[in-house]
N, C-alpha and C positions, 0 to 999 in steps of 0.2 A: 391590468385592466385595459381594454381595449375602448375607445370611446366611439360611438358608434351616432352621428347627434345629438338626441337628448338621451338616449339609450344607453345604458352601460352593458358592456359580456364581460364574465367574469368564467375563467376558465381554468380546471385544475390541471395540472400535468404531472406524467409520473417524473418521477426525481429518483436517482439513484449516486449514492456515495462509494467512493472507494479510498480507503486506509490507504496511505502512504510510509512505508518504513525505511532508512535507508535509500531513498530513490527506488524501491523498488514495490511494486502492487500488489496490495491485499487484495483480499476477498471483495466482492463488491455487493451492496445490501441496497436494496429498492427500500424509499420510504413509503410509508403506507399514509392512506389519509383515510380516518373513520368517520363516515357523518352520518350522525344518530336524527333518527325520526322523532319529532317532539311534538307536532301536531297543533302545534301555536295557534293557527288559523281555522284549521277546515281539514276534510279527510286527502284531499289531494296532492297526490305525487309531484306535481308539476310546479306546488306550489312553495317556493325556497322559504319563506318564513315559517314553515314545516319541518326544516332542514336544522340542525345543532347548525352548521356551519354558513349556511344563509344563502347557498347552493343548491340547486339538484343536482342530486348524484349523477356523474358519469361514468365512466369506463374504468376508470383509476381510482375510483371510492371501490372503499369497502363501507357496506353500507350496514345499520343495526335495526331492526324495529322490535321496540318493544310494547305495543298496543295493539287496540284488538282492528281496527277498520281502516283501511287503504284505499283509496280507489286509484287505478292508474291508466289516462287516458292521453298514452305516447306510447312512442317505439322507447325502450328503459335497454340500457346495458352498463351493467357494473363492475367492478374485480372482484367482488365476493357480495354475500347475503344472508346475514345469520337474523333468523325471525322470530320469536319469542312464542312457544306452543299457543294455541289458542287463537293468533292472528289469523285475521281474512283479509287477505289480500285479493281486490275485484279489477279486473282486468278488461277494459273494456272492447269492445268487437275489434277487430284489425289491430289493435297491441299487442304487444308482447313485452315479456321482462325476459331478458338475456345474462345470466352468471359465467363473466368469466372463467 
């Protein structure tokens, strides 16, 4: 966590491990981070106590929704997007959501 005055950023990043055997290098696996939509608050993207993880998604979430109303009023880019049938996702004029 970066402290910023009274402001906190709180920022994810991808992480990857590699097995050791021997001295010598496995395979190497990207951890994943999933932050599920819960909708705590209000229909809003931007708004992290909306967020399982207390976050908005970035580039390195793999993100879930399972509900039916989003609005999203940002530029949005994630490493994945699995949506539950039935969702509306609204997007508002000059945004976008961008999938990895």
């Amino acid at each position: 966590m970066e402290g910023n005055g009274d402001k906190s950023v709180c920022k994810m990043v991808q992480l990857s491990v590699r097995c050791m055997v021997d001295n010598h290098p496995g395979i190497t696996k990207d951890l994943t981070f999933v932050n599920k939509w819960i909708g705590a608050s209000d229909t809003s993207w931007e708004n992290p106590s909306n967020w399982s993880c207390g976050l908005v998604p970035d580039q390195y979430a793999d993100v879930e929704i399972n509900t039916v109303n989003i609005t999203v009023g940002s530029l949005v880019t994630v490493r994945s997007l699995a949506i539950k049938h039935g969702t509306t996702i609204t997007i508002r004029l000059l945004y976008n959501v961008t999938v990895l």
